[in-house]
N, CA, C and O atoms as CSV, one atom per row, in Angstrom:
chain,resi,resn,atom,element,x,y,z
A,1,UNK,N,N,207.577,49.276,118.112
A,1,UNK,CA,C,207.604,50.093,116.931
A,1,UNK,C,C,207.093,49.272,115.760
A,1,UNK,O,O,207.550,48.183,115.413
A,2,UNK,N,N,206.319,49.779,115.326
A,2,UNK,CA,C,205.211,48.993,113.543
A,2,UNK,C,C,206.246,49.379,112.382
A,2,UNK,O,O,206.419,50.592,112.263
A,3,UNK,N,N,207.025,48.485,111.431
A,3,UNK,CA,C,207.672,49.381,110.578
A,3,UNK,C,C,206.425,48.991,109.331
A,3,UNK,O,O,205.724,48.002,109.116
A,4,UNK,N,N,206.586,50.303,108.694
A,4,UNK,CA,C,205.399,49.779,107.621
A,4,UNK,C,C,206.268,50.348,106.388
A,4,UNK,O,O,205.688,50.606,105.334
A,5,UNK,N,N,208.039,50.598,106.553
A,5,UNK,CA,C,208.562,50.392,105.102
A,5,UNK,C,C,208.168,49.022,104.294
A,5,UNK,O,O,208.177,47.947,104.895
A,6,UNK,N,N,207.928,49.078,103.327
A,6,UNK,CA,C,208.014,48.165,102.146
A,6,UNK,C,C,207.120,46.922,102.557
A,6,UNK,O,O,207.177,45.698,102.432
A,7,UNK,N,N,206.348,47.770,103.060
A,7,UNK,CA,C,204.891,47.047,103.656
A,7,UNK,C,C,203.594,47.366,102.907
A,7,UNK,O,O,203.289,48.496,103.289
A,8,UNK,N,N,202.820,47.002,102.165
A,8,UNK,CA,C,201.531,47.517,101.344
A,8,UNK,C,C,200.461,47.476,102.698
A,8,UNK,O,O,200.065,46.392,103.126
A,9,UNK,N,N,200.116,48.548,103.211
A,9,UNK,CA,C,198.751,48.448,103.891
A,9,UNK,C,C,198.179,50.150,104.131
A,9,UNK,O,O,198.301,51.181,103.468
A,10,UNK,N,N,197.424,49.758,105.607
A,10,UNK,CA,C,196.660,50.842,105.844
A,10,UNK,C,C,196.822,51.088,107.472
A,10,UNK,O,O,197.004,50.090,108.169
A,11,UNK,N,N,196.767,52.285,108.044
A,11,UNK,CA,C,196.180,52.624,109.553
A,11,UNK,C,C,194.955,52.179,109.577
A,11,UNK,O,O,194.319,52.526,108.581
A,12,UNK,N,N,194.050,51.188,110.753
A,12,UNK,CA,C,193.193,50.897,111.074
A,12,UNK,C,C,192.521,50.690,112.597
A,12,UNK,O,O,192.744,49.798,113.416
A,13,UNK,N,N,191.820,51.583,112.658
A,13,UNK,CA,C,191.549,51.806,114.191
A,13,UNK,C,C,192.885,52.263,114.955
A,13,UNK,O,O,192.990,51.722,116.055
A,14,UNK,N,N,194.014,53.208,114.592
A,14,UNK,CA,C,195.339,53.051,115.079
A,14,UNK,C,C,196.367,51.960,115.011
A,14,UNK,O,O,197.426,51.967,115.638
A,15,UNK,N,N,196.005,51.131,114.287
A,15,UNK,CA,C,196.704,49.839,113.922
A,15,UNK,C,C,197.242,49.495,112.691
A,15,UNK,O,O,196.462,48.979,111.891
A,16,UNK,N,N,198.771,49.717,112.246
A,16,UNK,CA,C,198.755,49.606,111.040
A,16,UNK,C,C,198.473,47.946,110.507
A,16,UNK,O,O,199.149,47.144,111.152
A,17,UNK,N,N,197.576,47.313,109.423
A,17,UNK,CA,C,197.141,46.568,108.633
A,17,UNK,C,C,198.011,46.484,107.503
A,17,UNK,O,O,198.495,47.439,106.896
A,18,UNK,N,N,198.198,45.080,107.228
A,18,UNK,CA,C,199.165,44.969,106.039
A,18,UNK,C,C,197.728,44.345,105.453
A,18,UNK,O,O,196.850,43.714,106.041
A,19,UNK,N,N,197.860,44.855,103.794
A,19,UNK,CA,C,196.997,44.470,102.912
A,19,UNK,C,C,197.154,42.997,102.353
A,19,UNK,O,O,198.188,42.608,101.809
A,20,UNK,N,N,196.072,42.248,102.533
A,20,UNK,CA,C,196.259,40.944,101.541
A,20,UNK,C,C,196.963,41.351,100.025
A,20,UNK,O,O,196.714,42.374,99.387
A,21,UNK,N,N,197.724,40.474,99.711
A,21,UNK,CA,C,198.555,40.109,98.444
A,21,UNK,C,C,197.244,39.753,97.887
A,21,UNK,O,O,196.339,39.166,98.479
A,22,UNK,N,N,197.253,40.262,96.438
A,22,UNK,CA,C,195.708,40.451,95.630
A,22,UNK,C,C,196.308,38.832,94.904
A,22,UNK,O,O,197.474,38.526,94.654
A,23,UNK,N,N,194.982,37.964,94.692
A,23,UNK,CA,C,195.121,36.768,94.078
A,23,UNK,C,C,195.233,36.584,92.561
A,23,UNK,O,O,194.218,36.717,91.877
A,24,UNK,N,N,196.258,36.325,92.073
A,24,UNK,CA,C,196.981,36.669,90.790
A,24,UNK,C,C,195.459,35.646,89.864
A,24,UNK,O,O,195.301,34.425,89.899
A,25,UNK,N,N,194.457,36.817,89.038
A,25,UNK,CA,C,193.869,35.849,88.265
A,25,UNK,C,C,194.488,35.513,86.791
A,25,UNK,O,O,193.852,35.183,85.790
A,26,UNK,N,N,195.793,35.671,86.915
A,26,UNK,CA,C,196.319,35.096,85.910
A,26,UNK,C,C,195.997,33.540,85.663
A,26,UNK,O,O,196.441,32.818,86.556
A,27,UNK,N,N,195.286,32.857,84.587
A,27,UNK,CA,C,194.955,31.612,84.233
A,27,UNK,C,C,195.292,31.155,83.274
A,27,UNK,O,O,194.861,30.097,82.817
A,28,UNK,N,N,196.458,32.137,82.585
A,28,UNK,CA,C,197.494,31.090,81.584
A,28,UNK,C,C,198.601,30.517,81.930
A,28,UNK,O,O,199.460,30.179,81.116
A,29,UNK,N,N,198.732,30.262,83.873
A,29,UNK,CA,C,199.909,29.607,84.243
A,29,UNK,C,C,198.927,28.360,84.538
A,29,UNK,O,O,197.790,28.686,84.881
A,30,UNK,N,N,199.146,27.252,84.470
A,30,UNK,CA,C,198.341,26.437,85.066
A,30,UNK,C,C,198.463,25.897,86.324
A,30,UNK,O,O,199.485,25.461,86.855
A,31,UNK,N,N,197.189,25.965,86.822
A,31,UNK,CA,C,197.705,25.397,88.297
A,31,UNK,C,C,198.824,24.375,88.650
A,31,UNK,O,O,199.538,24.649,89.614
A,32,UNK,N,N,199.004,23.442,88.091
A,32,UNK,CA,C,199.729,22.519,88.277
A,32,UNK,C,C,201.335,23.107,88.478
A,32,UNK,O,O,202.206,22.405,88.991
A,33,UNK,N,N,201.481,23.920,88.195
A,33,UNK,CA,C,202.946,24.953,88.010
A,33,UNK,C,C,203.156,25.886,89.083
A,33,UNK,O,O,204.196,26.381,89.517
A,34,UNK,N,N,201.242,26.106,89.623
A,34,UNK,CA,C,201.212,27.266,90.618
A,34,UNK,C,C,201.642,26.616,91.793
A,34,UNK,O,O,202.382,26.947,92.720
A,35,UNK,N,N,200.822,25.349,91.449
A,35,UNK,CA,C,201.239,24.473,93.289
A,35,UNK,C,C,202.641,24.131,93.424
A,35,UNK,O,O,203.203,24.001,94.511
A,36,UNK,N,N,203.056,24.024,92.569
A,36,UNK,CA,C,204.927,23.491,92.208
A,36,UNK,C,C,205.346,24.995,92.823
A,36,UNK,O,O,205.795,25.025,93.969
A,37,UNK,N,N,205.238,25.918,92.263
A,37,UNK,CA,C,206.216,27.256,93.092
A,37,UNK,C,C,205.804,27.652,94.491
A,37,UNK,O,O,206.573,28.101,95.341
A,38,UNK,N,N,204.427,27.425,94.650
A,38,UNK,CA,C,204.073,27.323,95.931
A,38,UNK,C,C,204.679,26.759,96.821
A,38,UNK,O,O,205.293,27.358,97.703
A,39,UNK,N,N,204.570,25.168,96.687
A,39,UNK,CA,C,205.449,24.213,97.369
A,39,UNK,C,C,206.942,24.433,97.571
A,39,UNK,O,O,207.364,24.210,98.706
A,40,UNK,N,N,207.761,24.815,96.691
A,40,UNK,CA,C,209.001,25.191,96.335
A,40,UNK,C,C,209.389,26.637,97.216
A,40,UNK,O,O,210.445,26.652,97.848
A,41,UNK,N,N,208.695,27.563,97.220
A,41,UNK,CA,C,208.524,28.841,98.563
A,41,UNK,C,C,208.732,28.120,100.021
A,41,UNK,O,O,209.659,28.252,100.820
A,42,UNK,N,N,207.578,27.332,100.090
A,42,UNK,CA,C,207.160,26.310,101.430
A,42,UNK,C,C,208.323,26.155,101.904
A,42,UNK,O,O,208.730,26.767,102.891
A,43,UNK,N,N,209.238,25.004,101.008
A,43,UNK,CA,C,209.961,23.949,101.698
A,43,UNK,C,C,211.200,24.777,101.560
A,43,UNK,O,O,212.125,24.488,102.318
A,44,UNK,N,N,211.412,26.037,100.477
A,44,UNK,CA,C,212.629,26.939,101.186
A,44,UNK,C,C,212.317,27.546,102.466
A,44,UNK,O,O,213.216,27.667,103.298
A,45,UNK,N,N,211.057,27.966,102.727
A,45,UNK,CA,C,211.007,28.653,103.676
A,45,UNK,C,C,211.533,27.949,105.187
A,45,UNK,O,O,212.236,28.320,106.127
A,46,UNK,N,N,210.631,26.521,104.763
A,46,UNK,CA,C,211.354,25.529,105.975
A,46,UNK,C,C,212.477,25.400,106.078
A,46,UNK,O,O,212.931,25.243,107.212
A,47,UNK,N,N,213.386,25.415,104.909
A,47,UNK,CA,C,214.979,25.176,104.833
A,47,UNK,C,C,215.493,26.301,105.735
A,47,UNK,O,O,216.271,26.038,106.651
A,48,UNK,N,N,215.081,27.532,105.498
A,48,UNK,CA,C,215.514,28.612,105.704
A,48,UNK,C,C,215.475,28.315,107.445
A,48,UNK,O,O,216.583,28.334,107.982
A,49,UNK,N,N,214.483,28.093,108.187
A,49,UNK,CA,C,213.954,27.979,109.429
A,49,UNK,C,C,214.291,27.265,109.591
A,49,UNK,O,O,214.685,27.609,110.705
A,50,UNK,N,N,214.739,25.910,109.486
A,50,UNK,CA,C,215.877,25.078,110.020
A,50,UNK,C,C,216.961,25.268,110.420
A,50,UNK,O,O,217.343,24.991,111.557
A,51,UNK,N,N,217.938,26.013,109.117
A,51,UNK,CA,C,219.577,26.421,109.168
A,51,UNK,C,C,219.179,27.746,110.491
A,51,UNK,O,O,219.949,27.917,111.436
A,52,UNK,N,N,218.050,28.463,110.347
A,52,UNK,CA,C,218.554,29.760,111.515
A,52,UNK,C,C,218.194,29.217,113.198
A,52,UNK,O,O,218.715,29.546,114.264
A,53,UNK,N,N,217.216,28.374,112.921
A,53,UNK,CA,C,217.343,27.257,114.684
A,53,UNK,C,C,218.626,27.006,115.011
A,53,UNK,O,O,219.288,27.481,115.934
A,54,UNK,N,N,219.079,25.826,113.761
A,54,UNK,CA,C,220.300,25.261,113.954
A,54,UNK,C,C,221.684,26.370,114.528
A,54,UNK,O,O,222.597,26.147,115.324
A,55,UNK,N,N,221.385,27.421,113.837
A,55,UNK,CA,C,222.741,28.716,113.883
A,55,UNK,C,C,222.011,29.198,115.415
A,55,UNK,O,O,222.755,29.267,116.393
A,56,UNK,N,N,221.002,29.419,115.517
A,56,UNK,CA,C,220.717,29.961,117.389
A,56,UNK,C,C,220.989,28.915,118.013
A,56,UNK,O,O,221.305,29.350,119.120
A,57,UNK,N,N,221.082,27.799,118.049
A,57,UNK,CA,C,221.458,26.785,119.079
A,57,UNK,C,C,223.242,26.640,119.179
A,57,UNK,O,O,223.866,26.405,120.213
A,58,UNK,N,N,223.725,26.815,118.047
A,58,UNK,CA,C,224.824,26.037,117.923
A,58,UNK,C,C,226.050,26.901,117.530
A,58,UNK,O,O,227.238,26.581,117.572
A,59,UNK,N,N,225.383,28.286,117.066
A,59,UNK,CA,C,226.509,29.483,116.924
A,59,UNK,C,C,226.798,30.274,118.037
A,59,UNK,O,O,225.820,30.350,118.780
A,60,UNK,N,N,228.057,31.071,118.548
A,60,UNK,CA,C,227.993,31.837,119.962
A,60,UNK,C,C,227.163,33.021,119.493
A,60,UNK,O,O,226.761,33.708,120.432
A,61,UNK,N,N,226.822,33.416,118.352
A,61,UNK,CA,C,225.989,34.500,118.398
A,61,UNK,C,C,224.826,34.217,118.681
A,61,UNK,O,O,224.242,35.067,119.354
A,62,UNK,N,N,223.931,32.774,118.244
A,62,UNK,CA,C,222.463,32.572,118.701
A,62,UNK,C,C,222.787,32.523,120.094
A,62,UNK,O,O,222.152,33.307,120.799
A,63,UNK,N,N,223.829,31.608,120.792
A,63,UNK,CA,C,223.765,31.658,122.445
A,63,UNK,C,C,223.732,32.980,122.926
A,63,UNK,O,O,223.079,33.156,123.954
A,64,UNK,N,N,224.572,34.439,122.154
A,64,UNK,CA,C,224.212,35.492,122.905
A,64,UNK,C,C,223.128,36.038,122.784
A,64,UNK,O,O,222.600,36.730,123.654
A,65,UNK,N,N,222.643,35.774,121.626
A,65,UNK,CA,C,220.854,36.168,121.324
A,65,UNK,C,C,219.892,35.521,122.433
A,65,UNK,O,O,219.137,36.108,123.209
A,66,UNK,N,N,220.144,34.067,122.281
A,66,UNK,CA,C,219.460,33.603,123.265
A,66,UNK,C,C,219.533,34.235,124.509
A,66,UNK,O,O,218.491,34.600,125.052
A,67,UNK,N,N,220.695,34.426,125.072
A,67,UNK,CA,C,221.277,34.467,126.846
A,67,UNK,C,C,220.953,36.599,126.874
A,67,UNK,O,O,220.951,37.204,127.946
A,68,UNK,N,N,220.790,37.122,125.887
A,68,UNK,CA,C,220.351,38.928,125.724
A,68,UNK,C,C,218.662,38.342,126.093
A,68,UNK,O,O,218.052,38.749,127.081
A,69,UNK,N,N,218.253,37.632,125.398
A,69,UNK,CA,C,216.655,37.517,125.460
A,69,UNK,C,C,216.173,36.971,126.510
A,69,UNK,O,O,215.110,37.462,126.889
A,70,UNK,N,N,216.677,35.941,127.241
A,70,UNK,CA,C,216.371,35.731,128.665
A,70,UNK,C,C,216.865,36.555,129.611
A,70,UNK,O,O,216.099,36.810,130.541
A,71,UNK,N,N,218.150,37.136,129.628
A,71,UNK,CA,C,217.774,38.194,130.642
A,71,UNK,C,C,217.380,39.596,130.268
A,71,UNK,O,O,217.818,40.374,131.116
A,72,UNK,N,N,216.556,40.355,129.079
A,72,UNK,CA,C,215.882,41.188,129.283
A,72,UNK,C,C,214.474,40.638,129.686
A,72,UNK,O,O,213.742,41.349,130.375
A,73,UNK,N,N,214.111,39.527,129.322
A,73,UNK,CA,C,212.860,38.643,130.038
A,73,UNK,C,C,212.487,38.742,131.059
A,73,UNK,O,O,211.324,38.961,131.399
A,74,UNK,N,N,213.901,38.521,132.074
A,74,UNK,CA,C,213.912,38.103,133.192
A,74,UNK,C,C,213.703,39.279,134.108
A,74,UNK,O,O,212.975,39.299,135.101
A,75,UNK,N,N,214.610,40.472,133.529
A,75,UNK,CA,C,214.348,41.881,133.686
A,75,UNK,C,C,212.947,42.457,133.944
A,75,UNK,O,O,212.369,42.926,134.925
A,76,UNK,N,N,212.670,42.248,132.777
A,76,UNK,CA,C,211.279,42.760,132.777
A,76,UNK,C,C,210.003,41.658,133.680
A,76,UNK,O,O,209.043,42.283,134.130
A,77,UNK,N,N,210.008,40.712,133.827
A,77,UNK,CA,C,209.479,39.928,135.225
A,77,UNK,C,C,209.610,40.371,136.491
A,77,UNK,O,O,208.611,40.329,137.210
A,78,UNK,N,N,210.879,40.889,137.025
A,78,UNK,CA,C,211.564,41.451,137.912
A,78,UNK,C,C,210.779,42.774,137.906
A,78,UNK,O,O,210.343,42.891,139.051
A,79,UNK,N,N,210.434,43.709,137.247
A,79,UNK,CA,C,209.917,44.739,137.427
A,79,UNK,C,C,208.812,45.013,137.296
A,79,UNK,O,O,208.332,46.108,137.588
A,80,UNK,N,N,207.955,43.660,136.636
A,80,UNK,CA,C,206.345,43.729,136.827
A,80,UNK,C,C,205.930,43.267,138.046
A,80,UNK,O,O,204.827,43.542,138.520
A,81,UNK,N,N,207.119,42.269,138.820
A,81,UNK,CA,C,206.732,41.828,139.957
A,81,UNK,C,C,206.966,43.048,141.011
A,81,UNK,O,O,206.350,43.165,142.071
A,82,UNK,N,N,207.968,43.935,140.529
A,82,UNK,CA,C,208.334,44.880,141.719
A,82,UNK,C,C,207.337,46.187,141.747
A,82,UNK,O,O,207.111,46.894,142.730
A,83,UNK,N,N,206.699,46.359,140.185
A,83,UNK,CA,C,205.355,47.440,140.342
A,83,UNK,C,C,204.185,46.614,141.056
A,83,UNK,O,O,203.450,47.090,141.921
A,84,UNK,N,N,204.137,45.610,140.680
A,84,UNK,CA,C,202.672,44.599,141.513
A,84,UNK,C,C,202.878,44.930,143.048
A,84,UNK,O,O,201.957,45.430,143.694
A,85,UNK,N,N,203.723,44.732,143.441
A,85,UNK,CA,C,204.443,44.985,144.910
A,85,UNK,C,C,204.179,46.512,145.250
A,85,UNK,O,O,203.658,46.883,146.301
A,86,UNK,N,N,204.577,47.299,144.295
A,86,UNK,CA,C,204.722,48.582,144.757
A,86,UNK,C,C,203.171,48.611,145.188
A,86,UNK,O,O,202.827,48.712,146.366
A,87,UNK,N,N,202.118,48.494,143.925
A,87,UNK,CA,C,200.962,48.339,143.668
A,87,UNK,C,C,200.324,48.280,145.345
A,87,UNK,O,O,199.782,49.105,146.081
A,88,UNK,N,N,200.681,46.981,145.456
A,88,UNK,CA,C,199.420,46.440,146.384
A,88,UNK,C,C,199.970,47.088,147.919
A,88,UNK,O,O,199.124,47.040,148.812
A,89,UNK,N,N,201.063,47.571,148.212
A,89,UNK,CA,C,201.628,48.181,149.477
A,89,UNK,C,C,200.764,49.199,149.200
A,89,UNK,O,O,199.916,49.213,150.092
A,90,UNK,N,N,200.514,50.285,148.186
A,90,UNK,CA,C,200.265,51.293,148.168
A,90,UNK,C,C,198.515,51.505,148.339
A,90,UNK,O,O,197.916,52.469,148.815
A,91,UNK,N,N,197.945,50.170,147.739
A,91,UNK,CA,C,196.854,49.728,148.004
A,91,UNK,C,C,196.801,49.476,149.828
A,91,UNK,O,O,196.325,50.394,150.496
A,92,UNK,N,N,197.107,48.714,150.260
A,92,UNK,CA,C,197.098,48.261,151.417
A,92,UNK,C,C,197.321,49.743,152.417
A,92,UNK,O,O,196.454,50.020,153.246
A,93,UNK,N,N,198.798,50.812,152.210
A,93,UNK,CA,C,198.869,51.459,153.387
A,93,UNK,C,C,197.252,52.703,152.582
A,93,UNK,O,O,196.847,53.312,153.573
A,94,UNK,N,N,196.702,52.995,151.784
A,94,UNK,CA,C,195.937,53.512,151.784
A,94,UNK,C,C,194.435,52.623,152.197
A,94,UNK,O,O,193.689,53.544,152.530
A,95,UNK,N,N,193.863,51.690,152.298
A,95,UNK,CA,C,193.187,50.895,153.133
A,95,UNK,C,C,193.283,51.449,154.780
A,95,UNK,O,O,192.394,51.811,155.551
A,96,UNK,N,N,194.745,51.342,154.940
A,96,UNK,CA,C,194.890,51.087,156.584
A,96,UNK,C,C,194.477,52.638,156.445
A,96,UNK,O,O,193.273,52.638,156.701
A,97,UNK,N,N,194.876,53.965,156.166
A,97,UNK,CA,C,194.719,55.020,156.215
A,97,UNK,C,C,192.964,55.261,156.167
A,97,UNK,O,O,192.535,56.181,156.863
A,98,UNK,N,N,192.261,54.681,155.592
A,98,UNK,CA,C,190.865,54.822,155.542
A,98,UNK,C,C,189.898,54.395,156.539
A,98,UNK,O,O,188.735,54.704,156.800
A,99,UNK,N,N,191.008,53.343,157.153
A,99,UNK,CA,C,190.462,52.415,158.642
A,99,UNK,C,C,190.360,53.895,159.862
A,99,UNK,O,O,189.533,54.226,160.712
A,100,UNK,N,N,191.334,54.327,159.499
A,100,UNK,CA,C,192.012,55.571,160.864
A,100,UNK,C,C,190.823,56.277,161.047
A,100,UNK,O,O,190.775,57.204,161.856
């Protein structure tokens, strides 16, 4: 499912597209201030992505996140291997049927 609440874009070729963020030509901030909030986004963002690793490794809710996500994984392996299977039997007894 694409959510495109509180998303700026477009449908494209059936694909919804999020629009580039337009480049602020504001030039009475000076760069030197721009790269400072820039950087400052960055290294929260890293902060941010640290503490939620740390909380999936080390909280029982990331272990159940984790241990839900490997076995719907595993699930779904299990049933691409069991259509491949279906697949190629169905391939094969129609072969032998064409031999007859």
């Amino acid at each position: 499912m694409i959510r495109t609440t509180g998303t700026n874009g477009h449908f494209e070729q059936g694909r919804w597209v999020v629009n580039p963020e337009p480049v602020p030509q504001n030039n009475d901030t000076p760069i030197d201030a721009r790269i400072s909030g820039a950087t400052n986004a960055i290294v929260a963002a890293v902060d941010d992505f640290a503490k939620v690793t740390r909380d999936l490794v080390t909280s029982e809710e990331g272990k159940k996140y984790i241990e839900k996500t490997m076995k719907d994984s595993t699930t779904q392996v299990q049933k691409s291997i069991e259509d491949l299977l279906a697949k190629a039997k169905s391939d094969l007894e129609s072969s032998i049927k064409s031999l007859k």
